[in-house]
N, C-alpha and C positions, 0 to 999 in steps of 0.2 A: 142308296146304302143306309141301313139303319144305324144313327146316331146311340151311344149309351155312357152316360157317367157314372161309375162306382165309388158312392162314398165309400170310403175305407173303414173310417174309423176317426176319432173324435182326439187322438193321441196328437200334442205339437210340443218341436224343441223349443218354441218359439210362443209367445201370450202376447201377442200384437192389442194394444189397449181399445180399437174399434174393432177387434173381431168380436162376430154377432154367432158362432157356435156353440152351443151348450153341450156339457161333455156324456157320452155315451155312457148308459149304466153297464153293459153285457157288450164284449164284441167277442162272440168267437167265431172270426174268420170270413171268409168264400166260402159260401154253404156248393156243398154238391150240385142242386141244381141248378145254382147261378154257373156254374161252371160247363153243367149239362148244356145249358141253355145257348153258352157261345163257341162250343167243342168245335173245330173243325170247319170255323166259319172264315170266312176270307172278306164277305161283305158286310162287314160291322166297323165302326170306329169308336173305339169305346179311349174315354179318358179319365185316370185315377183322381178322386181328390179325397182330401179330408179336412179337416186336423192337417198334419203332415204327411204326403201317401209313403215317402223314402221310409216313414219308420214302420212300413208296411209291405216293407217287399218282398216279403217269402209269400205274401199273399197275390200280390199282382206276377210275381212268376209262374200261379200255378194258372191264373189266368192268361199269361203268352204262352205257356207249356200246352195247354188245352187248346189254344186259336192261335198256330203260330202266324197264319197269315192274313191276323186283322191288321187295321192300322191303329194304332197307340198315340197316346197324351198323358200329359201327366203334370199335373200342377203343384209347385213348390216351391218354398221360401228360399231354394240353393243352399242348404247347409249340408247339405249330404251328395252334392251335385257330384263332386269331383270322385267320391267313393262308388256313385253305381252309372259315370257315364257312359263307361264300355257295355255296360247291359242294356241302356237307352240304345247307344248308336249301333250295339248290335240286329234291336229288334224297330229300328228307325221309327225312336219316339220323339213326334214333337214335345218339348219341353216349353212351357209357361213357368215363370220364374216371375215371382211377384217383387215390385220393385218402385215405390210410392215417388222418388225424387223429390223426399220432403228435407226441407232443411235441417230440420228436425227429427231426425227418423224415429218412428216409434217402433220400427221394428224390432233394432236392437242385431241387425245383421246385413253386411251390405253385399250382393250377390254378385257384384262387377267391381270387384277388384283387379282384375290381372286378364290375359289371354284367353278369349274362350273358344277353345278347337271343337268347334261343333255345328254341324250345318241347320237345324232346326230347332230354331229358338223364337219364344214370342214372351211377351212380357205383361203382367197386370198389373194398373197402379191404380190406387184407390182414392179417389176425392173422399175429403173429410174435413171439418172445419178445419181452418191453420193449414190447409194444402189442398187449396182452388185453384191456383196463379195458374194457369195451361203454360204462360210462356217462360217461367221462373224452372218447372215441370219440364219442356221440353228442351231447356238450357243444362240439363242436370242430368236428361237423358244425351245430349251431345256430347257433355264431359265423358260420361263414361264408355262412349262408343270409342274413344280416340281409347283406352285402356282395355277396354275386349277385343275390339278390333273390328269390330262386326256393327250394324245397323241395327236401332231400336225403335221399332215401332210406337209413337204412344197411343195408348188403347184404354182408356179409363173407364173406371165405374163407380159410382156414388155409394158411399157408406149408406148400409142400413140401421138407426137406430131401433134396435130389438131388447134393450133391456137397461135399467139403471144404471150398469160398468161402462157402457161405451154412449152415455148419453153427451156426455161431454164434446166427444167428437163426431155428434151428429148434425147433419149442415140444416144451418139457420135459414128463414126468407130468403135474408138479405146473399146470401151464399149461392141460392139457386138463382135468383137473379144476376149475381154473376158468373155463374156458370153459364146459366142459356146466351148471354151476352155473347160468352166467348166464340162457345157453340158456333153459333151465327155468325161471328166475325170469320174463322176459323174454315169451318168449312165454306162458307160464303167465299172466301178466299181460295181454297180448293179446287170449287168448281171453276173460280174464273181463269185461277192458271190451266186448268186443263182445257179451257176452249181455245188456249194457246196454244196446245199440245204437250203442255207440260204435266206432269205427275208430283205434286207438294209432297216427298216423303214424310216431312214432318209432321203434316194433317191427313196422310190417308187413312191410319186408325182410327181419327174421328170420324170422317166420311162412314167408312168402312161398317162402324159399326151402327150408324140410322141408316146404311142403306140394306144390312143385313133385316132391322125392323120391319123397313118400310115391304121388304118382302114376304115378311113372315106369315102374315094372312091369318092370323088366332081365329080360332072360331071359340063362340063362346063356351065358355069354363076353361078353356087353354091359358096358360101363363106359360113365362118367359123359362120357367123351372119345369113346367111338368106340360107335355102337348106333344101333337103327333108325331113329327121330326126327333123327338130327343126324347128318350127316357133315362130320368136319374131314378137312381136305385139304394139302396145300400146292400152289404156285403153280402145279404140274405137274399137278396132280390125283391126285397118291400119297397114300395112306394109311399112317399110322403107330399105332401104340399109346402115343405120344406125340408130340404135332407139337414139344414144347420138346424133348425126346431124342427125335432120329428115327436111334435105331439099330434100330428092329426092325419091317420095312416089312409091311404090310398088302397080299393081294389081294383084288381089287374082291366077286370072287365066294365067295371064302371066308374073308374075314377073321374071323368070328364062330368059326367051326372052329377060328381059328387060334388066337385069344386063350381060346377056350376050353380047349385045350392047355395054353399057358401060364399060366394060371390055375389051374391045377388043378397043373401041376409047381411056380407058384412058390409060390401060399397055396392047400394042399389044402382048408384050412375053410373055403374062399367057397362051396364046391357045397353044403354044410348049413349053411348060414348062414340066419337067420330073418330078416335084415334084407338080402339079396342084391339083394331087387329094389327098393331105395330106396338101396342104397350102390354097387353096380354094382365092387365090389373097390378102392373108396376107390381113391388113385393109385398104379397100380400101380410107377413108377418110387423111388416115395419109399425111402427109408434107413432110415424109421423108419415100414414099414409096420404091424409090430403097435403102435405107440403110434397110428396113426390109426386101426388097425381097431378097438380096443377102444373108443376115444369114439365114431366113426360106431355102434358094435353100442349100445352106450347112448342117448345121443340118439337113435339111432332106432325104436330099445324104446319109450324111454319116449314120444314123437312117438306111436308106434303107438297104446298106451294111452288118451292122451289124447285125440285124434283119433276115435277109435271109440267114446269117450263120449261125446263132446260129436257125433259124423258130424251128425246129423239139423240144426245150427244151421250145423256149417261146412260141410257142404255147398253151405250156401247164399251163402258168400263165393267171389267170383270171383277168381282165382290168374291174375295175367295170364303 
């Protein structure tokens, strides 16, 4: 089934001080072809983002209107949740609800307050300096499970420093070294309960998400944003080498050539990299590429290691 994500558009209720988006000059809309392109299709999984996609939904309804039976996603910050759930639950959208479990919230909005009657919910929480703690993190996601009523996955991913406003809350050495720490402890811990026969709910989104890596298989020019499995797009159906910086456009038929160009002029060491086809050249826009490439080349060593001792038990867990 063909994977797609549509940027929306660059519009948010919401100026989160490490978001790494730069704001769209021109949006107008779901171009006809990108519409052409998913009419009537049933085997596609396409999920919205942006900016905010809720402040885009006349545009994603003409997309369920045209494929009423793909399957849907759709990533947001919940300020608009409660106004278009019955159109989620009517066209059975998974919803991702971004949700940091900082003590501190920089969002400025907190998405689990009260009961949430809804069966498909996943969550993104963003490491960023002043909010590494994994276990501070998934004390904060327990709180608020006992208030929605429902199970929270934690699923993290590392802030990208892409420009002088969110320098500040881009993670230091000393940060990724406690992070991969955790990592290791964390999942380390995972695997062992489950040679028990148990299942760590608290740590399957860390698992979850090195063992979605370690399958990925990049060949090279592929990254984690733009590769076979998955096309992101934006509204128009362009490709970019990053939909938050779309300064350096993608064509349909030769993007992979293209990036692998670029890849190679910007960080020569991805082409012998041992970890290439699990990191896919970490994000290539970041400021502080070798501080991510050195923790991805870790973590994902050590992932490998572990992984290939234990294959024959984890094999047999299913990585949705």
């Amino acid at each position: 089934m063909e994977a797609l994500t549509i940027y929306l558009g660059s519009r948010c209720n919401l100026n989160c001080a490490y978001c790494h988006r730069e704001a769209s000059e021109i949006e107008s809309g779901v171009s006809d072809n990108l519409l052409d392109y998913v009419r009537g299709r049933s085997d596609i999984r396409i999920k919205f983002m942006g900016g905010e996609p809720t402040l885009y939904l006349k545009e994603i309804e003409k997309v369920v209107a045209a494929a009423p039976d793909a399957q849907y996603a759709v990533s947001t910050n919940g300020i608009n949740l409660k106004q278009y759930l019955d159109f989620f639950r009517k066209h059975k959208f998974l919803i991702c609800i971004s949700y940091d479990g900082a003590e501190d919230d920089l969002r400025g909005f907190d998405p689990f307050t009260e009961l949430i009657n809804y069966p498909w919910i996943a969550v993104s929480c963003t490491l960023y300096h002043g909010n590494t703690n994994f276990q501070r993190i998934i004390k904060s996601f327990a709180l608020k499970e006992k208030l929605i009523g429902r199970n929270l996955s934690f699923f993290p991913h590392i802030v990208h420093h892409t420009n002088s406003y969110n320098a500040r809350y881009a993670l230091t050495a000393e940060d990724y070294e406690d992070i991969l720490r955790q990592y290791k402890e964390c999942v380390g811990s995972f695997i062992a309960d489950y040679k028990r026969g148990v299942i760590n709910r608290r740590y399957i989104g860390l698992y979850t998400k090195l063992a979605r890596a370690y399958r990925a298989e990049y060949e090279y020019g592929e990254t984690y944003c733009v590769n076979r499995s998955l096309q992101k797009i934006d509204a128009q159906g362009s490709r970019f080498t990053c939909l938050y910086i779309r300064d350096d456009k993608l064509q349909k038929d030769s993007w992979q050539k293209r990036q692998a160009e670029f890849i190679t002029n910007k960080f020569p060491g991805c082409r012998q990299c041992a970890v290439y086809k699990m990191c896919g050249g970490a994000c290539v826009k970041s400021l502080a590429h070798d501080l991510e490439c050195s923790f991805y080349k870790r973590l994902y060593s050590w992932f490998i290691g572990i992984y290939e001792a234990n294959r024959a038990l984890l094999d047999t867990l299913e990585v949705p």
